[in-house]
N, C-alpha and C positions, 0 to 999 in steps of 0.2 A: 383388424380394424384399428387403425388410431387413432387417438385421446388426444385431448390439449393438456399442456403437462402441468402440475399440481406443486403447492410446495412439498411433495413429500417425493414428487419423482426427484426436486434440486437436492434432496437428502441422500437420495439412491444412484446418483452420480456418483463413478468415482473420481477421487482428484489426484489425477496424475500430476506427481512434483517436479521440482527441475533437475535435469541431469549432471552425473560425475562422473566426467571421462576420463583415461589414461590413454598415453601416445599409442599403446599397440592395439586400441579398439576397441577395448573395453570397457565397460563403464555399468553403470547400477542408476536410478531413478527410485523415489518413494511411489506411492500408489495408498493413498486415503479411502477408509470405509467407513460410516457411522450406522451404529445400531441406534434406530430410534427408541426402541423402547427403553433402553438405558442411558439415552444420552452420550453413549462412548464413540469412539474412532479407534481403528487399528488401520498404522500407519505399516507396509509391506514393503520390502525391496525387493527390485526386478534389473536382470541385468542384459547390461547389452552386449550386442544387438538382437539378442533372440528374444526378450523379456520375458524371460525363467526366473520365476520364484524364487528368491534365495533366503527369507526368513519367513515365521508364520506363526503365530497363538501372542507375542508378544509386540508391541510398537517399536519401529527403529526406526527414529527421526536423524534429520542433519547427516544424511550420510554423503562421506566422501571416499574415492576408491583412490589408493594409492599410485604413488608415479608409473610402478612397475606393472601397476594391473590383478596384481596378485591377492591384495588384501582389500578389506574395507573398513573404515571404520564408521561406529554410528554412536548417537544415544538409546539410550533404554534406562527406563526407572530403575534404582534400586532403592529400598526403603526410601521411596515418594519425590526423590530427586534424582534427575537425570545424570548418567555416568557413561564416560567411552570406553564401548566396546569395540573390539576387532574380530573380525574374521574372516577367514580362507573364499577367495570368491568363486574355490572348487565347492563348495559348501562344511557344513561340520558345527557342531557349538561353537557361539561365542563365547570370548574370554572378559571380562569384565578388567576394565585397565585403570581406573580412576577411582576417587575415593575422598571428592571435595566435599565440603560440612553443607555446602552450597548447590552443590554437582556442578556438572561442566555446561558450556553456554555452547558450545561448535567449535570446532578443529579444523586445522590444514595439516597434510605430511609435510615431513621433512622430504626433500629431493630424494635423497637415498633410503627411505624407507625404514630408518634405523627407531624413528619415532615420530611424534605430530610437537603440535606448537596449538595448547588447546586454551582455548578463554576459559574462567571461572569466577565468580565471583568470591570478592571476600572482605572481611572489616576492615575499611581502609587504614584508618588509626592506629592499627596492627595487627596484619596481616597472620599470625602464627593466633591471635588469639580469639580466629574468628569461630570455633567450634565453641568454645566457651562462652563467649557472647551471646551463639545464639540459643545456649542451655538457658544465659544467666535469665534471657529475656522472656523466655518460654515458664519463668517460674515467676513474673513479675506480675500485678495488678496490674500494673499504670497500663491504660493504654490510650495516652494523652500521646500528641506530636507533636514540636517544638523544631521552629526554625529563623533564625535571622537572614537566611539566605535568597535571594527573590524568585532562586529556579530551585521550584521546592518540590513536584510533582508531576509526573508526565505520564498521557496519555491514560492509565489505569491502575499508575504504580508512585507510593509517597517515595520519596528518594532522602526521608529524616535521617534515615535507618545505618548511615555510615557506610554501606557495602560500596564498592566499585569491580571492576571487573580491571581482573589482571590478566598477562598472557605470563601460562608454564610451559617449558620445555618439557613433555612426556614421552621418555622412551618406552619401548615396546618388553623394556624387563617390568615397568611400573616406577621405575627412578624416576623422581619430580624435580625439577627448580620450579622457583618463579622468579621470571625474567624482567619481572616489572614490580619488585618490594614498595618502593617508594612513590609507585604513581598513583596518585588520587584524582583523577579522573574520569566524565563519562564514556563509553565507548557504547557505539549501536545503540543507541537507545531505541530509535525510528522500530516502531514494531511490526513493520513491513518489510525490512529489510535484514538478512540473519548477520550476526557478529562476525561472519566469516569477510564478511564484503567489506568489513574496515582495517583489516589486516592482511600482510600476504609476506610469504617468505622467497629469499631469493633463491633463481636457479644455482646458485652453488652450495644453499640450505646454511651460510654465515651470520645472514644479517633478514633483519626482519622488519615491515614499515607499517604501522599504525595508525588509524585516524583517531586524534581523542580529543578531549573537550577538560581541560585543567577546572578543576572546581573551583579556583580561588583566583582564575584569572578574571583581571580586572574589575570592575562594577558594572558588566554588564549584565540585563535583564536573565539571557540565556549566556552560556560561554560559544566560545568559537574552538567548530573543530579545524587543529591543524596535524600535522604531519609530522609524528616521531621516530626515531631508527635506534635500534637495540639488538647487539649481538644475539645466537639462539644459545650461545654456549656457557652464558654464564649472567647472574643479576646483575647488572650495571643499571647505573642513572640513564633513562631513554636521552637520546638528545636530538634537540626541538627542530624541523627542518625549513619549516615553515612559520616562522614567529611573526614578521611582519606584513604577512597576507593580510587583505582586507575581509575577509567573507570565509566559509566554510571552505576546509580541503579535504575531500570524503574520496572513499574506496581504493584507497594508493593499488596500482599492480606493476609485477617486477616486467618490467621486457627481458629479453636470454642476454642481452650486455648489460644489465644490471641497471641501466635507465626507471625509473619508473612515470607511469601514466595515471595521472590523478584526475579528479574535477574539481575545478577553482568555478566560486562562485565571487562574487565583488563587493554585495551588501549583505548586511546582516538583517535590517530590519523589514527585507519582505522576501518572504517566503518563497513565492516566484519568482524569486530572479534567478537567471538561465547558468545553467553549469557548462563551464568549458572545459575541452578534455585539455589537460596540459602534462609537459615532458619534463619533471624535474631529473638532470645532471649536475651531479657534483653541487651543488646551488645553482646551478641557474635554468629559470624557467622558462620555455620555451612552448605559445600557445599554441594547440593545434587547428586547424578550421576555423581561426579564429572569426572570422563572419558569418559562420553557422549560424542559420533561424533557428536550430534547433537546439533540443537539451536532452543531452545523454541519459541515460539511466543507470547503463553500465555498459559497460565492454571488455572484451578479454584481446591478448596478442595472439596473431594469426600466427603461421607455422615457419612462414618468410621469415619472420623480423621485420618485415618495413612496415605496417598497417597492424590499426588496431580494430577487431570487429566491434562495435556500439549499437547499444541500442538506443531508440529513439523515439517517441512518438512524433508523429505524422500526418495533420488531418484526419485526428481522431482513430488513427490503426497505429500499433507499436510495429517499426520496421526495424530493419537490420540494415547497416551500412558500413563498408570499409570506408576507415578514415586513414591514410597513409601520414606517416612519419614526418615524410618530408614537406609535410603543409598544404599539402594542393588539398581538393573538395575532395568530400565525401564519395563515396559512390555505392546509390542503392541497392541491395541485392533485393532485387522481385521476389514475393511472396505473396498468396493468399492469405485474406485476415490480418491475424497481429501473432507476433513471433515474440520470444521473450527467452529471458535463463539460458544463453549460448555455452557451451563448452564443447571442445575441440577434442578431436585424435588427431595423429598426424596427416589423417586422410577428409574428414570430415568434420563437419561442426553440426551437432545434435543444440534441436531447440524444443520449446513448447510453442503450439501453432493453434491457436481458438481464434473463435468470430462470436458473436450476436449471438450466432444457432448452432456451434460446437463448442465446447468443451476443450478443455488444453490435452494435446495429445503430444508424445511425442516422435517429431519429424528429424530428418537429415538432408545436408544438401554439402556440395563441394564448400568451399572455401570465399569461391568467387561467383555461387550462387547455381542455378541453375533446377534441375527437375529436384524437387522435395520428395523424399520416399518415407510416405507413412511408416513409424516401426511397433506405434502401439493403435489399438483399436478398443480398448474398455469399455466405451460405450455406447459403441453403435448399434449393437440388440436392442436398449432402452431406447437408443432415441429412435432408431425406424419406427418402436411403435407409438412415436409420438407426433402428435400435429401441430407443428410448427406455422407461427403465421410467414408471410415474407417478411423481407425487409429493406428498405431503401434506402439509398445513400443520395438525399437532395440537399437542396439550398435555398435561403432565404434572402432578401436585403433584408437588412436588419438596421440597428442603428449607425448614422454617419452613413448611407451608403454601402454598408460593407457587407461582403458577401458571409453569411453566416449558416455555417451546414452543421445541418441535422439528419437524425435517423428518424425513418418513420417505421416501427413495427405493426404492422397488420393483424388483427385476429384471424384464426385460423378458418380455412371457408369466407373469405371476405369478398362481398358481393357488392361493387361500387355505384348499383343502382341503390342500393338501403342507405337508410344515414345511422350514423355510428356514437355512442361518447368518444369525448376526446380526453385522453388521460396524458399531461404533461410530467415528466419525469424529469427532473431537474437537478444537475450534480452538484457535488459536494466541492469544495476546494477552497475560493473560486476558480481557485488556479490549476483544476483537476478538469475533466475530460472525459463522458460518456461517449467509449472507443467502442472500437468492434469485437469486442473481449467477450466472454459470458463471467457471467456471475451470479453465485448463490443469492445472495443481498442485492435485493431490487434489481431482481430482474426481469427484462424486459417483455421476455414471453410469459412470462409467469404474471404480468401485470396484462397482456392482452389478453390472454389464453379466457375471461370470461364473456369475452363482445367486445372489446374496447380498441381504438386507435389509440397508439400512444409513441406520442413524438419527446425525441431526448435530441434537443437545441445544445449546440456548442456556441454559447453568446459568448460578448465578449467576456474576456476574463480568462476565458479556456484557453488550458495548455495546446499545445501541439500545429499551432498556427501562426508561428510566429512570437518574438518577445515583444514586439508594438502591440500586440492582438492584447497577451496577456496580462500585459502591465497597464492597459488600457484602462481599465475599473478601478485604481487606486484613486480615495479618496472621494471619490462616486458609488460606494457598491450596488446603489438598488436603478442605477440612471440607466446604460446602456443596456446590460443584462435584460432589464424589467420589458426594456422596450424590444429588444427582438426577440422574448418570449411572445410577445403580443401580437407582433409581426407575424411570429411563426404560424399565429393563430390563425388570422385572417387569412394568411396565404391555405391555409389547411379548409375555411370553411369557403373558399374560394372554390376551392374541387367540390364542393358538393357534397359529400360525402358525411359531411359532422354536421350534428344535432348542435346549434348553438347553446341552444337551453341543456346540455349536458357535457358540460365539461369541467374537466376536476383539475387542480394543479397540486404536484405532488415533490415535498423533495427531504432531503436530510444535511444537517448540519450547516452550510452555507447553501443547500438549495432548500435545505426549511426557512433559511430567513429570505429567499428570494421569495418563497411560496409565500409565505408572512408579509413581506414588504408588499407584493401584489395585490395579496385580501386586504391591504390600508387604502389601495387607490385604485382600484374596481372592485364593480362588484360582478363581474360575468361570468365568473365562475362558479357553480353549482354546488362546490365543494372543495375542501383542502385536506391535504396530510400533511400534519411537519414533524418532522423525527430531528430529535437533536438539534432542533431549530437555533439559531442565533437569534434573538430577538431585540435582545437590550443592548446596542455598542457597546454602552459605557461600562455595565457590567458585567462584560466580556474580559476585565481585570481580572475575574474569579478563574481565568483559563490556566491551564499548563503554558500555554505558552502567548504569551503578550507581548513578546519582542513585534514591533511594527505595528500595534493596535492602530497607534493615531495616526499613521500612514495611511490604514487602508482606511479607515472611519472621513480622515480629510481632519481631524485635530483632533490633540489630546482633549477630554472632557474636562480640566481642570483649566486647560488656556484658553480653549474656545467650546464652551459644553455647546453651544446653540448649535455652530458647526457642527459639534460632535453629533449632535441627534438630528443633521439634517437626513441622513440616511439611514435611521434608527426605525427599525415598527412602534415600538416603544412610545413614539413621540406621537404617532398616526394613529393610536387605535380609535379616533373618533370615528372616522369613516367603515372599521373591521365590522362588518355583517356574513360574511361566509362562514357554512357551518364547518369546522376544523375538529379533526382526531387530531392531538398530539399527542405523541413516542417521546419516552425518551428514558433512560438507562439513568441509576446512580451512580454508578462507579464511572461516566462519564466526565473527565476530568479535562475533556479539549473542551466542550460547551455545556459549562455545568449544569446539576437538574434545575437551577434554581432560572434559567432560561426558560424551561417547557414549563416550570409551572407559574411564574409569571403567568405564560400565555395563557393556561388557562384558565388561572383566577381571571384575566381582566375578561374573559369571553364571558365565563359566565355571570359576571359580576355584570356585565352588559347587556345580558339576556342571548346570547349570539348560541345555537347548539354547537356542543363542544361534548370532545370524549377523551378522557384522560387515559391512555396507558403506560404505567412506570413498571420499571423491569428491575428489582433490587441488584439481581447479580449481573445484568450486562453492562457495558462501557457503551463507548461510543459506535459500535458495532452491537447485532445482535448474533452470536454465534451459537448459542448452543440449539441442538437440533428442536428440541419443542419447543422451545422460546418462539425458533424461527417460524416454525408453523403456526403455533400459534400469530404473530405478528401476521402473517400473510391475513391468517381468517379475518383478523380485524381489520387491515388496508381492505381487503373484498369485499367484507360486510358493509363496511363505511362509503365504500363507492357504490356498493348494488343499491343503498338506502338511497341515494341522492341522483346515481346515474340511471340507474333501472328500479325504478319504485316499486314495479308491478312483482319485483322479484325478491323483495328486501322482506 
């Protein structure tokens, strides 16, 4: 018989990670487990194509399998910091190969297998005396921060601290350089994306390409990442490839004639602006697709040379498409769901494949697409015995006319004569996009699975529809968004099916302050959740990152504050009567606490019911597994009290 799934089934999911392939077919994939009752994960390697166990009692993260096929390397803790290991991907102990004060950050091999080319972090100011430093600091009081700098802290991490991340050349005896003594600046910060993806070494294993971010360049808010080149065989000064770019040059990769394929973006001050793939030779730049609607995420080179595989979002699914060299369109390859993390053999290209109601697995398909052959199945025992609601792929007119699509996920057993709550889930971004992906955090079945309809609106703002769509809400945030949430609404009580007197709107981060801005200028909804809410524009300075504030706000609050709070909750809580749970994390350093708890001094301070949860150890994400459970109980509780009284 099956169940509607629980936060504790999204705990007993495994998460299959992205693959590392070699020309002759073989390749390895991580595979995640978490023990609830201790809070831990052990991270497994599995290799391909058969998916055989190759490690077990310990976590090996970041792994990548050599040119040849034959080896692998990965991380594993040693005394509390991560180190690269190697080994045989016949099986056998690993060897333990590094021995940074820091440990290592991720690795690429060299072409011939003789060594890698591993990131590590270390004290910038001088590099040889970064073991000392971090003895001298571990014996000090002070634990004061101190910065004249204006990009002082990102995402969960103070960056006072003087470290930067260098790349070593590490052979497979344990011989180290480091290839980059004199660079001081950031590399991968983005904590979604690994340090592997900002560097790559060329197919002849001479020369090596970087994306970094100079700490001392210029006076601006954040730095701009551009594009440096440094031999593997010895410390030299990197030299700069890209200096007079306007905008970020992120994830450089070698094509087999030593070309590389980058993404240029144009601006700096809004976060959304579209990445184009482009062809740096010799210096000069050559764009690719340039009239692409769309924005890469990544891509690798196909096995021709003429075409680069890219990924993309796509009305709200992540597809895969050949982008050819010589500038013509893209060309989609058909897939089920959203596809993601490509890597090649000479025969095939191995991806990760999830929807809404799968799990990332991974798949294979030719080069130039065609039938997808399932290679792993981890969890399909758990989810057969689970009761999944459907899900729908519709549309709304929304604001201007324009066509605005949403997911509608159904509770399980959904009977269209009954009327139902309506639970709005609203994303984060704004420039982000609730796809057809699954996910542990707020997810979708996981939010129907107790009776409830719950529609996730891609208004404007949302990626994957276009750059007019995206860039649409600058300057506006609560105007268009606000109104084809409402649209949505109506077109939803249209069908019949929803209790008007029950419905909740729910979001985090930029969909906590959609949810926020909404409770200022109705009152029709029965209930709110805002996690990580944005609430206050102006004091949205206190962020990690504020490059582009008074872009998206429509002015800085010091030249035009009135402006600045036309789009503020902040400025509207006269009208705020919905009873509101706010979430929200202190070590959130993108929307700081001092956001959520604003929100709820001014609720209760107004009499409005309001429920505070603060989470000392999470960020802007809740990741640890009780945490996450817990969080669920309290989103359920908070809506059974206000959606389902009878039950609360």
């Amino acid at each position: 018989m099956s169940n509607p799934i629980t936060p504790e089934d999204l705990w007993a999911i495994a998460r299959v990670g992205s693959p590392s392939t070699a020309d002759n077919g073989r390749g390895i994939f991580p595979v995640t487990t978490f023990d609830i009752a201790t809070d831990e994960s052990l991270t497994r390697l599995y290799s391909i194509p058969e998916a055989r166990p190759l490690t077990s009692g310990v976590s090996a993260t970041n792994a990548v399998i050599s040119h040849s096929g034959d080896t692998v390397a990965f991380l594993r803790k040693v005394n509390d910091v991560s180190q690269v290991h190697v080994m045989s991907m016949d099986g056998g102990e690993s060897e333990s190969l590094t021995a940074f004060p820091l440990g290592a950050q991720g690795m690429k091999w060299l072409p011939d297998g003789s060594g890698m080319i591993v990131a590590a972090a270390v004290f910038g100011e001088d590099p040889d005396r970064t073991e000392a430093v971090i003895e001298e600091r571990s014996e000090t009081k002070v634990t004061a921060r101190a910065t004249e700098y204006p990009f002082y802290r990102f995402w969960d991490t103070w960056l006072t601290d003087g470290y930067v991340t260098h790349l070593f050349r590490v052979d497979l005896d344990g011989s180290t350089i480091d290839l980059t003594p004199d660079l001081k600046a950031f590399v991968s910060l983005a904590s979604a994306v690994p340090v592997t993806a900002d560097f790559d070494v060329s197919p002849d294993g001479e020369r090596i390409v970087l994306s970094a971010a100079s700490i001392d360049y210029g006076s601006m808010i954040r730095p701009r990442y551009e594009l440096w080149s440094m031999p593997t065989d010895a410390g030299t000064e990197p030299v700069r490839l890209t200096p007079d770019n306007p905008g970020d040059d992120i994830q450089p990769v070698f094509l087999a004639d030593g070309r590389i394929v980058f993404g240029a973006s144009t601006e700096m001050d809004y976060y959304g602006t579209p990445v184009h793939l482009t062809v740096l030779d010799a210096g000069d730049q050559t764009p690719l697709a340039g009239d692409w609607d769309l924005s890469p995420s990544s891509w690798i080179p196909t096995p021709d040379g003429e075409s680069v595989l890219a990924i993309a979002e796509a009305s709200a699914r992540t597809r895969a498409y050949v982008v050819p060299l010589d500038g013509s369109e893209p060309q989609l390859v058909e897939s089920d769901g959203s596809v993601s993390s490509p890597s090649g053999t000479s025969d095939y290209v191995y991806l990760l494949q999830q929807s809404l109601s799968r799990p990332p697995e991974i798949v294979r398909t030719g080069w130039s697409g065609g039938n997808f052959e399932h290679v792993t199945d981890f969890n399909g025992t758990l989810l057969d015995r689970l009761n999944l609601g459907q899900v729908e792929n519709s549309t709304v007119m929304g604001a201007d006319d324009d066509e605005v699509q949403m997911f509608i996920i159904y509770p399980p057993n959904f009977d269209e004569d009954l009327t139902y709550p309506l639970v709005h889930m609203i994303h984060g971004g704004p420039h982000g996009t609730f796809g057809d992906v699954w996910s542990p955090r707020w997810n979708a079945h996981a939010f129907a699975a107790p009776g409830y309809v719950v529609a996730m609106v891609n208004f404007h703002g949302s990626s994957s529809f276009g750059h007019a769509f995206t860039g649409s809400i600058s300057g506006a945030w609560g105007d268009r968004p606000a109104t084809d949430i409402l649209a949505a609404t109506d077109a939803l009580l249209d069908r019949g099916f929803i209790d008007p007197d029950r419905m909740a709107i729910t979001g985090g981060s930029y969909g906590g302050y959609l949810t926020t801005w909404l409770a200022t200028q109705t009152n029709r909804f029965t209930c709110a959740i805002a996690h990580a809410a944005v609430t206050n524009l102006a004091a949205m300075y206190a962020t990690d990152w504020s490059t582009g504030l008074g872009r998206a706000a429509g002015a800085e609050p010091w030249e035009d504050p009135i402006r600045n709070a036309r789009w503020s909750p902040s400025a509207h809580y006269a009208g705020y009567e919905t009873p509101t749970l706010v979430i929200h994390g202190e070590q959130d350093y993108r929307v700081p606490i001092g956001q959520g708890l604003e929100l709820y001094g001014i609720l209760t301070a107004k009499g409005v019911d309001a429920r505070l949860i603060y989470f000392p150890d999470e960020n802007h994400w809740i990741l640890k597994p009780n945490n996450s459970i817990y969080w669920y109980s309290e989103v359920h509780a908070w809506l059974d009290r206000y959606l389902r009284p009878d039950n609360a």
